[in-house]
mmCIF file as Biopython writes it, N, C-alpha, C and O atoms, coordinates in Angstrom:
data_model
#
loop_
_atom_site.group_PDB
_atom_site.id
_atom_site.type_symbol
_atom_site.label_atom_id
_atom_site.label_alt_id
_atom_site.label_comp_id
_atom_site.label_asym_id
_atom_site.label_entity_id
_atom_site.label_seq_id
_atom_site.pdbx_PDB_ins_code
_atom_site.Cartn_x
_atom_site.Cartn_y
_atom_site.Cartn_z
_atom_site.occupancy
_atom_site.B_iso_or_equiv
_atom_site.auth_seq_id
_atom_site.auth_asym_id
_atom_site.pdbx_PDB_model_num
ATOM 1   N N  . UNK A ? 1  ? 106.973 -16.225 159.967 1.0 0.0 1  A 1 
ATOM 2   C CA . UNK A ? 1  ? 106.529 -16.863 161.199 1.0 0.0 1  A 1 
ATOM 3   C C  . UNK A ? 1  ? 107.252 -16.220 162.381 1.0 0.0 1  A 1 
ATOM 4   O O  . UNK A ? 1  ? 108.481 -16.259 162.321 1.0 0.0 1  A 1 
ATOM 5   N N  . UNK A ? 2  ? 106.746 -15.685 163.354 1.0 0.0 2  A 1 
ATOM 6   C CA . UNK A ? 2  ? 107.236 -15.391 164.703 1.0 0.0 2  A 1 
ATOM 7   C C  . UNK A ? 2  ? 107.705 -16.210 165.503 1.0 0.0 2  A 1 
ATOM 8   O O  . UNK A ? 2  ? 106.972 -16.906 166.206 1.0 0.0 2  A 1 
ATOM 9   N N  . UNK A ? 3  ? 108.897 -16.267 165.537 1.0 0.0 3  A 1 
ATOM 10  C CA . UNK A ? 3  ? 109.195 -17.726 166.946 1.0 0.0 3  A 1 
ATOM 11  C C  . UNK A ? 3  ? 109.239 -17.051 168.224 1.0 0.0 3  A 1 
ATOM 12  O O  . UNK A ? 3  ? 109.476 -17.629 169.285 1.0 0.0 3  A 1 
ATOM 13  N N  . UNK A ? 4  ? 108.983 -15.709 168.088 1.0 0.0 4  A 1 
ATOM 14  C CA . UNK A ? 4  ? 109.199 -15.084 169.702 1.0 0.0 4  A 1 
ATOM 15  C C  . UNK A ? 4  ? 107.808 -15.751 170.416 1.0 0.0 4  A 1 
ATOM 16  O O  . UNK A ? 4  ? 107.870 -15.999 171.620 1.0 0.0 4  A 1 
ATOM 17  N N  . UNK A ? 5  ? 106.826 -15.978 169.836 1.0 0.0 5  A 1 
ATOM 18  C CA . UNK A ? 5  ? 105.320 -16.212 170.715 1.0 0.0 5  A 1 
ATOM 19  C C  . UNK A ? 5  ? 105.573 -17.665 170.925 1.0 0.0 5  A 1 
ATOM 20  O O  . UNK A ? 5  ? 104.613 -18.371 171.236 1.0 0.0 5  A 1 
ATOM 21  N N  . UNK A ? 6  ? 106.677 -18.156 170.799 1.0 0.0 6  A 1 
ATOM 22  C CA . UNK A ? 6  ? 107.028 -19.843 171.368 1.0 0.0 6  A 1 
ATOM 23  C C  . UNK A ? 6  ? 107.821 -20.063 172.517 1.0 0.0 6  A 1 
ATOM 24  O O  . UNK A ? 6  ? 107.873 -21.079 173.210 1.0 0.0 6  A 1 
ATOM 25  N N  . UNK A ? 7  ? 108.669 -18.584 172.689 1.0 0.0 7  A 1 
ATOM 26  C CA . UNK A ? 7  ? 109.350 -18.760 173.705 1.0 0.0 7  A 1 
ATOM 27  C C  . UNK A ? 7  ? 108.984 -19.149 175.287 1.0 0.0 7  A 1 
ATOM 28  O O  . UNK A ? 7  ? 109.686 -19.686 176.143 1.0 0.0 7  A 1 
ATOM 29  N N  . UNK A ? 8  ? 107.964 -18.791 175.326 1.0 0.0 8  A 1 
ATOM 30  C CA . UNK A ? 8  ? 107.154 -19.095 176.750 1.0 0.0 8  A 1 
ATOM 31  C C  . UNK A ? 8  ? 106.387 -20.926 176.591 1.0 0.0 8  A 1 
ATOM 32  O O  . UNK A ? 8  ? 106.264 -21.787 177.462 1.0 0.0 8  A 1 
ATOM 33  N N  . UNK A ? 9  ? 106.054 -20.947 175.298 1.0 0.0 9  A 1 
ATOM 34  C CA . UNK A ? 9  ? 105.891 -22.416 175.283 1.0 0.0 9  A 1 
ATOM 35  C C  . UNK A ? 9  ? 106.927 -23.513 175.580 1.0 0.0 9  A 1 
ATOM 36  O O  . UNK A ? 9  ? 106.841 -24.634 176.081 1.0 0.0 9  A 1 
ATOM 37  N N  . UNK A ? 10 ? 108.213 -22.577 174.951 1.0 0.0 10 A 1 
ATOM 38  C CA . UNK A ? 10 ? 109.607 -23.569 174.897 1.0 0.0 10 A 1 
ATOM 39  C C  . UNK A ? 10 ? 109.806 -23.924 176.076 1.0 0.0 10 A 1 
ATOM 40  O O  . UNK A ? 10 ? 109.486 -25.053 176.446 1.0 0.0 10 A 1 
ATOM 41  N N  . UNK A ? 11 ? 110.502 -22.827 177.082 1.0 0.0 11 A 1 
ATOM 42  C CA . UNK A ? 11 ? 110.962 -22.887 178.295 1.0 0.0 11 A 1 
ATOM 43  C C  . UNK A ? 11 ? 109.872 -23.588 179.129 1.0 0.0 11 A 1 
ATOM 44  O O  . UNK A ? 11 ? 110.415 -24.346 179.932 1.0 0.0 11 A 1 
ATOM 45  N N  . UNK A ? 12 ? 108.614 -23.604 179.221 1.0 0.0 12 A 1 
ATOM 46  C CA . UNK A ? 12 ? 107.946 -24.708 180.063 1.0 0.0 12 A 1 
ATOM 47  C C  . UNK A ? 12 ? 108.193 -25.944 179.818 1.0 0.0 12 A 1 
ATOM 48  O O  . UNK A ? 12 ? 108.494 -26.728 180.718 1.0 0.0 12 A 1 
ATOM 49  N N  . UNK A ? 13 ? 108.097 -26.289 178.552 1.0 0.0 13 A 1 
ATOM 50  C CA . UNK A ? 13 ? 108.419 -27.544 177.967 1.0 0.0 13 A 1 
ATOM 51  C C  . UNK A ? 13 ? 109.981 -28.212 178.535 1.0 0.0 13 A 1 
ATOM 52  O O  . UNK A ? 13 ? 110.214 -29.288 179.086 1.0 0.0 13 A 1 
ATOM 53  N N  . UNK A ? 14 ? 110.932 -27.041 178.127 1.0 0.0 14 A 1 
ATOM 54  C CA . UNK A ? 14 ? 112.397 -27.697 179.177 1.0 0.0 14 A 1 
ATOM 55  C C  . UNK A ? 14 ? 112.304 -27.994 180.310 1.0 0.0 14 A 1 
ATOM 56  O O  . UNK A ? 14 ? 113.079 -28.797 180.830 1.0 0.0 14 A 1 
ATOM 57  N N  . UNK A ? 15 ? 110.926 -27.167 181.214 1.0 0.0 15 A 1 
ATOM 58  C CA . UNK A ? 15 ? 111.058 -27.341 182.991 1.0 0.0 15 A 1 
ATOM 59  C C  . UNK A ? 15 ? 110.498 -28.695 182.654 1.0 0.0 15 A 1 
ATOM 60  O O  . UNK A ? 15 ? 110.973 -29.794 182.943 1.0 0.0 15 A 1 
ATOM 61  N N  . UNK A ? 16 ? 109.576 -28.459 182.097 1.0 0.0 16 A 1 
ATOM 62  C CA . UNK A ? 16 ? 108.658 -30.466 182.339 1.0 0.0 16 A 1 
ATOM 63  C C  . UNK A ? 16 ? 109.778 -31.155 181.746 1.0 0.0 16 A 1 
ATOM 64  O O  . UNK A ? 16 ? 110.288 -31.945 182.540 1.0 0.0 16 A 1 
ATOM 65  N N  . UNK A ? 17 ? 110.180 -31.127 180.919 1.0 0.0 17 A 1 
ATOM 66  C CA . UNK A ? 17 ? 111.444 -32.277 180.471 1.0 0.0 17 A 1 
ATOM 67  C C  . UNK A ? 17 ? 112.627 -32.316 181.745 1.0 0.0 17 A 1 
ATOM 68  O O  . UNK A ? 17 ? 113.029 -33.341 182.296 1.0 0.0 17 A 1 
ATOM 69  N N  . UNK A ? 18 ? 112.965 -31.215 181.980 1.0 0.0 18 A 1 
ATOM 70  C CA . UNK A ? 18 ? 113.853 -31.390 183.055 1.0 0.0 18 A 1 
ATOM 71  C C  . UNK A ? 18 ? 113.673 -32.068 184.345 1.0 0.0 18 A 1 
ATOM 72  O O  . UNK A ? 18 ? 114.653 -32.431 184.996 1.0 0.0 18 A 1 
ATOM 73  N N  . UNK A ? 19 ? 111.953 -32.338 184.915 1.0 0.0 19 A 1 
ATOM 74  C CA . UNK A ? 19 ? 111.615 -32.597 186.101 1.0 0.0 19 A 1 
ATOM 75  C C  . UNK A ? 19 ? 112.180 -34.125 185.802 1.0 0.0 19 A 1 
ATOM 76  O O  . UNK A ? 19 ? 112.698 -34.546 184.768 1.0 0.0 19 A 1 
ATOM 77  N N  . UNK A ? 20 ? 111.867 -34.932 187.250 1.0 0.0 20 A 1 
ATOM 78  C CA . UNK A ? 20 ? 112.138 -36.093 187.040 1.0 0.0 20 A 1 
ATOM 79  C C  . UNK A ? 20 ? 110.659 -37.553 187.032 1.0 0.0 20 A 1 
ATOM 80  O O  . UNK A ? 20 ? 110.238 -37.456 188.185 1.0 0.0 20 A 1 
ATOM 81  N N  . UNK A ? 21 ? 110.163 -38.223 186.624 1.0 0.0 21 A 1 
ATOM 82  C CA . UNK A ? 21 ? 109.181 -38.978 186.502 1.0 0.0 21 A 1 
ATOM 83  C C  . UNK A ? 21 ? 108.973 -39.198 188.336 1.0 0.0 21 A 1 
ATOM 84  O O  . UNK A ? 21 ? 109.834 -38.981 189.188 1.0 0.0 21 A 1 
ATOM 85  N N  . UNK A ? 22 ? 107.857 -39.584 188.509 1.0 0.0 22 A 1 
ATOM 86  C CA . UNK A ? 22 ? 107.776 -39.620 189.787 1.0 0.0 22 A 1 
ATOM 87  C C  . UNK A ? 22 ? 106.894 -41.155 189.552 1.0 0.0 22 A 1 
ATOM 88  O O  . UNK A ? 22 ? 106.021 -41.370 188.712 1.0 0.0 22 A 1 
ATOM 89  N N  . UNK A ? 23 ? 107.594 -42.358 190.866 1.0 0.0 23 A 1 
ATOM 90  C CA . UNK A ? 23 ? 106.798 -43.477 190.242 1.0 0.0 23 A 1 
ATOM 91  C C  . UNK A ? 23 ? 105.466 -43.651 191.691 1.0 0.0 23 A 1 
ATOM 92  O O  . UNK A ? 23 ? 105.178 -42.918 192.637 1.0 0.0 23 A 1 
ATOM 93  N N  . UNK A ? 24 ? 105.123 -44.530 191.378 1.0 0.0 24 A 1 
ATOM 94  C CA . UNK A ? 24 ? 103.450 -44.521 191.615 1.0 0.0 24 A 1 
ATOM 95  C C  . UNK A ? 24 ? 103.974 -44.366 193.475 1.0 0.0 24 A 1 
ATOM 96  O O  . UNK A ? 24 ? 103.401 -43.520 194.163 1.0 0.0 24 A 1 
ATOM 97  N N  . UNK A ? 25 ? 105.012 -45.214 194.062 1.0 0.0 25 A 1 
ATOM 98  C CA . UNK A ? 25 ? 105.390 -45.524 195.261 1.0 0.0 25 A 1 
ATOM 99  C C  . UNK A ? 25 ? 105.595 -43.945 196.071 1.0 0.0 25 A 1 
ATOM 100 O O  . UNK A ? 25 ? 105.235 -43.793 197.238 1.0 0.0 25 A 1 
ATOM 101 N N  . UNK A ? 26 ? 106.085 -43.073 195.432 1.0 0.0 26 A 1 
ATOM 102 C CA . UNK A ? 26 ? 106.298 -41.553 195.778 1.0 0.0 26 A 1 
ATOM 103 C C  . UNK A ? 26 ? 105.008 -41.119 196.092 1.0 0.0 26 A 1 
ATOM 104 O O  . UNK A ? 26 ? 104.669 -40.731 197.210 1.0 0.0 26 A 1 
ATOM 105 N N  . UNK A ? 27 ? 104.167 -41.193 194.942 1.0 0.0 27 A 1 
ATOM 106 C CA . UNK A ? 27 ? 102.747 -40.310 195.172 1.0 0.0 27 A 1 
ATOM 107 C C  . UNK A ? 27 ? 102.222 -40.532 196.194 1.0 0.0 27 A 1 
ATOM 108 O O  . UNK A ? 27 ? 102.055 -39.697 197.083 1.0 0.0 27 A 1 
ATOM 109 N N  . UNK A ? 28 ? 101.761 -42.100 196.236 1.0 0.0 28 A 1 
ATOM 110 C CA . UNK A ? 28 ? 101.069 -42.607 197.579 1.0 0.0 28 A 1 
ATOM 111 C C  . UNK A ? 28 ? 101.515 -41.997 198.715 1.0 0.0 28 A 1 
ATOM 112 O O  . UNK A ? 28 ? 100.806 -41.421 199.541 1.0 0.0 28 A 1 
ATOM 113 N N  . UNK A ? 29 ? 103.103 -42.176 198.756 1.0 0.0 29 A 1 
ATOM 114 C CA . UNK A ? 29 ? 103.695 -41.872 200.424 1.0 0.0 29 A 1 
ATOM 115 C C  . UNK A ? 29 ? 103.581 -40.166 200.199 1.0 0.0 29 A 1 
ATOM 116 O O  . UNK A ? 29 ? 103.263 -39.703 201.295 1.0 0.0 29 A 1 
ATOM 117 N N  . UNK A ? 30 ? 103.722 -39.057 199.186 1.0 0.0 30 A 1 
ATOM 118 C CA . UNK A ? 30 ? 102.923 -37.660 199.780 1.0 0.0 30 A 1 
ATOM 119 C C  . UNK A ? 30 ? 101.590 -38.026 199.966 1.0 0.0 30 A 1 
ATOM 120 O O  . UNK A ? 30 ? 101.217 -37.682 201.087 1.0 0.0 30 A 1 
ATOM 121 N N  . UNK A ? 31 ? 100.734 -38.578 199.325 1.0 0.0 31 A 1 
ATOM 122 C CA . UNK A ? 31 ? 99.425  -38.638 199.891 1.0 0.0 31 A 1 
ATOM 123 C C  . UNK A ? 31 ? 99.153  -38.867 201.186 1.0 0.0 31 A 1 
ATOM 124 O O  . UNK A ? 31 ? 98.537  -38.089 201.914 1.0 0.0 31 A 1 
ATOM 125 N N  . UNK A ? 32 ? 99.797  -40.395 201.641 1.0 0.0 32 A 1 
ATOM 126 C CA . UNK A ? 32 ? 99.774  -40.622 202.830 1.0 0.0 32 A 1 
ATOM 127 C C  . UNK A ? 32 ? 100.519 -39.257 204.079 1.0 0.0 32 A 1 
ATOM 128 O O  . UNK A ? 32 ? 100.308 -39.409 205.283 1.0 0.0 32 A 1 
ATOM 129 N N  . UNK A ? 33 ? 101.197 -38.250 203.663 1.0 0.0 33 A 1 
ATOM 130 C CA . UNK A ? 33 ? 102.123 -37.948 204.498 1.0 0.0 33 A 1 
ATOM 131 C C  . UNK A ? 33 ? 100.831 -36.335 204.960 1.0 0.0 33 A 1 
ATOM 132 O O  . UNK A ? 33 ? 100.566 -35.644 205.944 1.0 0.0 33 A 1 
ATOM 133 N N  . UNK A ? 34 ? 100.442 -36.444 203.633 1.0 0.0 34 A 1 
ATOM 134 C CA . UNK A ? 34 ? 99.301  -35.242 203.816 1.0 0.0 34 A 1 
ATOM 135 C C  . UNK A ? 34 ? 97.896  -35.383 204.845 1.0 0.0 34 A 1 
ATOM 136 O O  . UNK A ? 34 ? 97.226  -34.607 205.527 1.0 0.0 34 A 1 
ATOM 137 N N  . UNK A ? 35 ? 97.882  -36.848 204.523 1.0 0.0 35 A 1 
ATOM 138 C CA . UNK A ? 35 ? 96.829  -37.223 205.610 1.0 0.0 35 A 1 
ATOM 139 C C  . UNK A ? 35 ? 97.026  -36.713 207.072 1.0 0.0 35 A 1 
ATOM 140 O O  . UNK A ? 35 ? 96.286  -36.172 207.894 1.0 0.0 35 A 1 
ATOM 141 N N  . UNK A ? 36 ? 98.416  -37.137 207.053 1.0 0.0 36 A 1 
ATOM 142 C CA . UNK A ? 36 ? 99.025  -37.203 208.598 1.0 0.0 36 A 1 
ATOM 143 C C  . UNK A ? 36 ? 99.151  -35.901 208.675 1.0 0.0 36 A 1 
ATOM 144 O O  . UNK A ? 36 ? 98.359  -35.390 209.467 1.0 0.0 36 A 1 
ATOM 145 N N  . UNK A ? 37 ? 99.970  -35.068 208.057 1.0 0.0 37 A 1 
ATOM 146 C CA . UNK A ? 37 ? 99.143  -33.369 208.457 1.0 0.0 37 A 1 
ATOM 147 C C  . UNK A ? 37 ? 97.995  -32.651 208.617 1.0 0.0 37 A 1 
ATOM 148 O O  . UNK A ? 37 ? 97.845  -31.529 209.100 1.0 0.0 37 A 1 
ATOM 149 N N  . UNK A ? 38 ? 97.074  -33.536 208.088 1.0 0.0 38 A 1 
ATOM 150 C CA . UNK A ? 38 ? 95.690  -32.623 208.109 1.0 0.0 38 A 1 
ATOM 151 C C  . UNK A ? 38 ? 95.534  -33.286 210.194 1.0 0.0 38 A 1 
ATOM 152 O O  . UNK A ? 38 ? 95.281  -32.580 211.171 1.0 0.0 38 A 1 
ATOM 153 N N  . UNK A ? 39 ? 95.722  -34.323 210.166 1.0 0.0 39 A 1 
ATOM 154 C CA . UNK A ? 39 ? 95.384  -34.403 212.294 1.0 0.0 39 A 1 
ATOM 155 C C  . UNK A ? 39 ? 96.171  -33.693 212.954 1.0 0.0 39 A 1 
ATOM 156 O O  . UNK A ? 39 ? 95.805  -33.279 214.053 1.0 0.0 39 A 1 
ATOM 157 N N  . UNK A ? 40 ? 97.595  -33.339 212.389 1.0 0.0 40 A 1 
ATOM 158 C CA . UNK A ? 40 ? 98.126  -32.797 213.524 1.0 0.0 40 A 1 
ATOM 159 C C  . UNK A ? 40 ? 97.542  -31.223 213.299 1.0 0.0 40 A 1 
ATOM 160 O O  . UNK A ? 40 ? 97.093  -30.576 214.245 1.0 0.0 40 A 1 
ATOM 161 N N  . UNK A ? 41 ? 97.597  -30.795 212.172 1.0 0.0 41 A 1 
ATOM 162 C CA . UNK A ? 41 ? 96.708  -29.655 211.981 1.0 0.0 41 A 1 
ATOM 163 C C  . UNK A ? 41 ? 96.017  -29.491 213.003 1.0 0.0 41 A 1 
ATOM 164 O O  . UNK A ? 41 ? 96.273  -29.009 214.107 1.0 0.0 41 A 1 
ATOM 165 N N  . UNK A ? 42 ? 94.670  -30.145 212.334 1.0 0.0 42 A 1 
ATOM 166 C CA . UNK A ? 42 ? 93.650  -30.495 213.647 1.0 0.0 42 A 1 
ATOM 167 C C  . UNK A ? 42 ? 94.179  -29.529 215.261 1.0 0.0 42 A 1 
ATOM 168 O O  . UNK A ? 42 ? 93.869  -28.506 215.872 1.0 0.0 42 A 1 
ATOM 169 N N  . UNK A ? 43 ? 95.328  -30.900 215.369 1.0 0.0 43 A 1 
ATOM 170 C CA . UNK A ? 43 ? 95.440  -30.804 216.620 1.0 0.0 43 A 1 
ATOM 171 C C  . UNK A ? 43 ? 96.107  -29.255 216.824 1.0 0.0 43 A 1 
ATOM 172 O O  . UNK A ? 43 ? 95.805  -28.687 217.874 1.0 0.0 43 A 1 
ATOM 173 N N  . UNK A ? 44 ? 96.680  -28.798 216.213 1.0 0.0 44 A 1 
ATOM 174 C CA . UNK A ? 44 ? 97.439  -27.569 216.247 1.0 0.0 44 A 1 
ATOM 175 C C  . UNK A ? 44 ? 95.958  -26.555 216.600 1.0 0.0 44 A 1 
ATOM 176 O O  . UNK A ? 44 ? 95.840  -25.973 217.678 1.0 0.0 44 A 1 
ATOM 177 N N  . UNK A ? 45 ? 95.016  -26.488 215.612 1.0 0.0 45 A 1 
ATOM 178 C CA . UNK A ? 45 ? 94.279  -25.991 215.777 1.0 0.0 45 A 1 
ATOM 179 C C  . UNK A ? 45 ? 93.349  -25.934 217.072 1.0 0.0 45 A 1 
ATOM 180 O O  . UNK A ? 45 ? 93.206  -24.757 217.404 1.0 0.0 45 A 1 
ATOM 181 N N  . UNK A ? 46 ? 92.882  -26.539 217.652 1.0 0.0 46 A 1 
ATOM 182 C CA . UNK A ? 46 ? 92.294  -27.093 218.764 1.0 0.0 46 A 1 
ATOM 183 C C  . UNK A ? 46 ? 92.875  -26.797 219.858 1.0 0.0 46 A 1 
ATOM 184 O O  . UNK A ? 46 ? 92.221  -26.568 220.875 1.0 0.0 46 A 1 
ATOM 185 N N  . UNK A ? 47 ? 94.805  -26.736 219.810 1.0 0.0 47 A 1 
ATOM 186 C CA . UNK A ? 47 ? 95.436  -26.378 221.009 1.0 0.0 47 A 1 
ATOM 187 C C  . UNK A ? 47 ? 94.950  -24.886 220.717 1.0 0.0 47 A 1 
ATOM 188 O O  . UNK A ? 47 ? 94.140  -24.450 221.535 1.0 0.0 47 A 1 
ATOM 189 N N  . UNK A ? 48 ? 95.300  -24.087 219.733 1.0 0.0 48 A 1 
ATOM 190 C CA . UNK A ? 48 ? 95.470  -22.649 220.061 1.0 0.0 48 A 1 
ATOM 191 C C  . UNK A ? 48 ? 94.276  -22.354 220.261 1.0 0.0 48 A 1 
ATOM 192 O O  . UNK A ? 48 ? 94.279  -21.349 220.972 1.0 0.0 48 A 1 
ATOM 193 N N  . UNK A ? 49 ? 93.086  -22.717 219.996 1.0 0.0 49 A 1 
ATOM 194 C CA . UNK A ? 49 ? 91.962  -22.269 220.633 1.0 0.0 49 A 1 
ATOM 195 C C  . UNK A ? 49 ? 91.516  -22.502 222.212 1.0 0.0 49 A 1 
ATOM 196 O O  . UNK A ? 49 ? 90.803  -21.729 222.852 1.0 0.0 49 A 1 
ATOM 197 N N  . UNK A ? 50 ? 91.892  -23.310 222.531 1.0 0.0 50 A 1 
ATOM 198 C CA . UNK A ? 50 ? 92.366  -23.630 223.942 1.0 0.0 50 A 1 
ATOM 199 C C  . UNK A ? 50 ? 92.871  -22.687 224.510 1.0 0.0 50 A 1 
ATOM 200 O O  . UNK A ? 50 ? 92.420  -22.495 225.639 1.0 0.0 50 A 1 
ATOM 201 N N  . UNK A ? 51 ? 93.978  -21.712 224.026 1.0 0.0 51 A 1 
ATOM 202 C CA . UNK A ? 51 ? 94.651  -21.113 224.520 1.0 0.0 51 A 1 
ATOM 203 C C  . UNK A ? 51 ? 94.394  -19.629 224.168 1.0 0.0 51 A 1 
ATOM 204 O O  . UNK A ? 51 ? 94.888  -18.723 224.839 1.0 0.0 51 A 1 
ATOM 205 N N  . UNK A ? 52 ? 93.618  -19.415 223.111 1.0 0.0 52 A 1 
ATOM 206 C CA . UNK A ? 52 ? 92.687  -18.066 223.120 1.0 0.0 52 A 1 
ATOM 207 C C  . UNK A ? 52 ? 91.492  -17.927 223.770 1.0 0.0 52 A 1 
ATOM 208 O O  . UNK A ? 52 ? 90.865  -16.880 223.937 1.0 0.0 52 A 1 
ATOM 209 N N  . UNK A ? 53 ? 91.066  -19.564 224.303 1.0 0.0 53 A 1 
ATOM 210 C CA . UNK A ? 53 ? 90.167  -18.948 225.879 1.0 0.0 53 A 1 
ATOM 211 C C  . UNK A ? 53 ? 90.600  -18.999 226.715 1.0 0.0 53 A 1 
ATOM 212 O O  . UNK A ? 53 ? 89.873  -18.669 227.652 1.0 0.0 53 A 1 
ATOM 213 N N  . UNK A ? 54 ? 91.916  -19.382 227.053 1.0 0.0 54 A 1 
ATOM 214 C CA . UNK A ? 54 ? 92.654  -19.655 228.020 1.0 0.0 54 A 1 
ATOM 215 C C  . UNK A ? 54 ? 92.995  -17.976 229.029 1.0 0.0 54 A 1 
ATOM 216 O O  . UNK A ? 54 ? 92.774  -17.576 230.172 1.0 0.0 54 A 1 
ATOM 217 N N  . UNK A ? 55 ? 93.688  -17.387 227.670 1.0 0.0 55 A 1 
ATOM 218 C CA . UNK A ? 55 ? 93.918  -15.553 227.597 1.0 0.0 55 A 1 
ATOM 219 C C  . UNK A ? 55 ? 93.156  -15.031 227.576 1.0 0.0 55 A 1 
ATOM 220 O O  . UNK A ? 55 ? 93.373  -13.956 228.135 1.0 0.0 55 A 1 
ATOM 221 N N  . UNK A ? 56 ? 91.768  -15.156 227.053 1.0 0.0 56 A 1 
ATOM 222 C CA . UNK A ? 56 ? 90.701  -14.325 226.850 1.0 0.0 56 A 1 
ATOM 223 C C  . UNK A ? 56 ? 90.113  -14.325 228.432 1.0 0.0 56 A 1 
ATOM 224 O O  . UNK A ? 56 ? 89.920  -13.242 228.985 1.0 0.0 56 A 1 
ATOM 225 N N  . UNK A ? 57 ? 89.766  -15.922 229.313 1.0 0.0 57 A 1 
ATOM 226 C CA . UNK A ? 57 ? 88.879  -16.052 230.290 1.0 0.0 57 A 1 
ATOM 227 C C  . UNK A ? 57 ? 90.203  -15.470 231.746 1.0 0.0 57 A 1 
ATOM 228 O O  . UNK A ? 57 ? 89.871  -14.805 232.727 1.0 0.0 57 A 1 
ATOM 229 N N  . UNK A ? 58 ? 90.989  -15.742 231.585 1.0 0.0 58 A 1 
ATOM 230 C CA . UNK A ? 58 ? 92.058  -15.558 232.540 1.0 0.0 58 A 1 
ATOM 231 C C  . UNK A ? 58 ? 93.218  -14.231 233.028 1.0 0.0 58 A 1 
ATOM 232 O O  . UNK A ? 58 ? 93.659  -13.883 234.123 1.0 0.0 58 A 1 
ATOM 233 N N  . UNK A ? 59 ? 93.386  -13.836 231.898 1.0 0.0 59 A 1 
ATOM 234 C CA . UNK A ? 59 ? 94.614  -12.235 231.560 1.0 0.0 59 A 1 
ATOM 235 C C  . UNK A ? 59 ? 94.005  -11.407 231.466 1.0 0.0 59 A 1 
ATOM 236 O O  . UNK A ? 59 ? 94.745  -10.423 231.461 1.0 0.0 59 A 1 
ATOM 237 N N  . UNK A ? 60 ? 92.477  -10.972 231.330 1.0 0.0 60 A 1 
ATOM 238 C CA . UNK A ? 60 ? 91.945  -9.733  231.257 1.0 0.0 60 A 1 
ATOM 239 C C  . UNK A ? 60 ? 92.140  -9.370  232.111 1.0 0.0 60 A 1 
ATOM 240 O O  . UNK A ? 60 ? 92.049  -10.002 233.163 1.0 0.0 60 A 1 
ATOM 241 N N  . UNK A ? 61 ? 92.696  -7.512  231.938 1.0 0.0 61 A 1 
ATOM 242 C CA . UNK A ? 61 ? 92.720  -6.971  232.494 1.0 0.0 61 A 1 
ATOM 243 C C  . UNK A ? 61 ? 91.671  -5.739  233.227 1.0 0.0 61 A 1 
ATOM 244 O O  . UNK A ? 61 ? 90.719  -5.128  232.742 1.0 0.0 61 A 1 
ATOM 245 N N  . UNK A ? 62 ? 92.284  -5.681  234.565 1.0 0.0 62 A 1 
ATOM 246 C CA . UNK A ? 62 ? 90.727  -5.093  235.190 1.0 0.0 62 A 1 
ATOM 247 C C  . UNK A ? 62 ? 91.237  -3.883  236.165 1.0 0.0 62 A 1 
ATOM 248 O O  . UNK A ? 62 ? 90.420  -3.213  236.797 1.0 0.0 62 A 1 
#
């Protein structure tokens, strides 16, 4: 039997054993925290386009 073709099975198996359980109260609050990034996103997005017509209609040079 080869135990070398387990070694890559093994060592994943220690990372998942090593992680720590995550309880239901954690998940929700990244979920919730992701929400709240996708608006400011948004908003991130929306400013810089603002501001690539801002440069585009205004700084050309002539």
């Amino acid at each position: 039997m080869r135990l070398n073709n387990l070694k890559p099975a093994w060592k994943q198996l220690k990372v998942l054993n090593a992680m720590g359980q995550m309880g239901s109260e954690e998940i929700l609050s990244i979920i919730v925290d992701s929400e709240t990034t996708d608006k400011s996103k948004l908003q991130r997005e929306l400013f810089n386009l603002v501001m690539f017509i801002f440069i585009t209609i205004f700084c050309q040079g002539g």
